[in-house]
Residue, then its C-alpha position, 0 to 999 in steps of 0.5 A: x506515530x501511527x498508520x492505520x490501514x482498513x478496507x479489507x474484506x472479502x471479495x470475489x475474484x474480478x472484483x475490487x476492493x479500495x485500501x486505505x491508510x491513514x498516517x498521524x504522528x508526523x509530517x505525512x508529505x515528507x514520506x513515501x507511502x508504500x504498500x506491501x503484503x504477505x500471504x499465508x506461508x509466504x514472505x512479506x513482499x512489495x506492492x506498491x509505493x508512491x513518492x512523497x510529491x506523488x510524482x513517482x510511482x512503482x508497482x510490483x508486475x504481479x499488480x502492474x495495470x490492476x491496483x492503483x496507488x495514490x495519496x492525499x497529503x491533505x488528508x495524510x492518507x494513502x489509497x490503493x484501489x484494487x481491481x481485477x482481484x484474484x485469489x492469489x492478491x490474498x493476503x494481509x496488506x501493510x501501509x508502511x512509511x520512508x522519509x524522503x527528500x526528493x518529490x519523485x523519490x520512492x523505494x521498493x525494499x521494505x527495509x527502508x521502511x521505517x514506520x508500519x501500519x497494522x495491517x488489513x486483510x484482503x481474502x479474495x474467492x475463487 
């Protein structure tokens, strides 16, 4: 089972960035993808999450209207395009896995979440 997250880097505040994660090791489109973050000296918290069937999505209000979740389940890869950056989106970015059985179902709550990716690393200057 693995997640693997990239397109971290370096970005100027009002730029973008595009995340992705790549799942292998088990049945991709029986998950919800979410993405969450933790910054330096601060709490890992929720970003974003989309339902297995793609039909439902959730976004944290601090992102809400600039970063974008979306998934392949053809390519069992899970996106999260990120506009409008600013200093504060800095932090290091997990793709995390929770088993579903309804298309439009999804959760906000990490602990509900049993497989992790690595994490990426998103540094956005002012």
């Amino acid at each position: 089972v693995q997640l693997q997250a990239s397109g971290g880097g370096l970005a100027q505040a009002g730029g973008s960035l595009r995340l992705s994660c790549a799942a292998s090791g088990f049945i991709f489109s029986h998950y919800a993808m979410g993405w969450f973050r933790q910054g330096p000296g601060k709490e890992r918290e929720f970003v974003a999450t989309i339902s297995r069937g793609g039909l439902g999505t959730s976004y944290a209000d601090s992102v809400k209207g600039r970063f974008t979740i979306s998934r392949d389940n053809v390519k069992n890869t899970v996106y999260l395009q990120m506009n409008s950056l600013k200093p504060e989106d800095t932090a290091v970015y997990y793709c995390a896995a929770d088993r579903t059985f309804s298309d439009r179902a999804y959760s906000t709550i990490p602990a509900n979440y049993d497989k992790w990716g690595q994490g990426t690393l998103v540094t956005v200057s002012s």
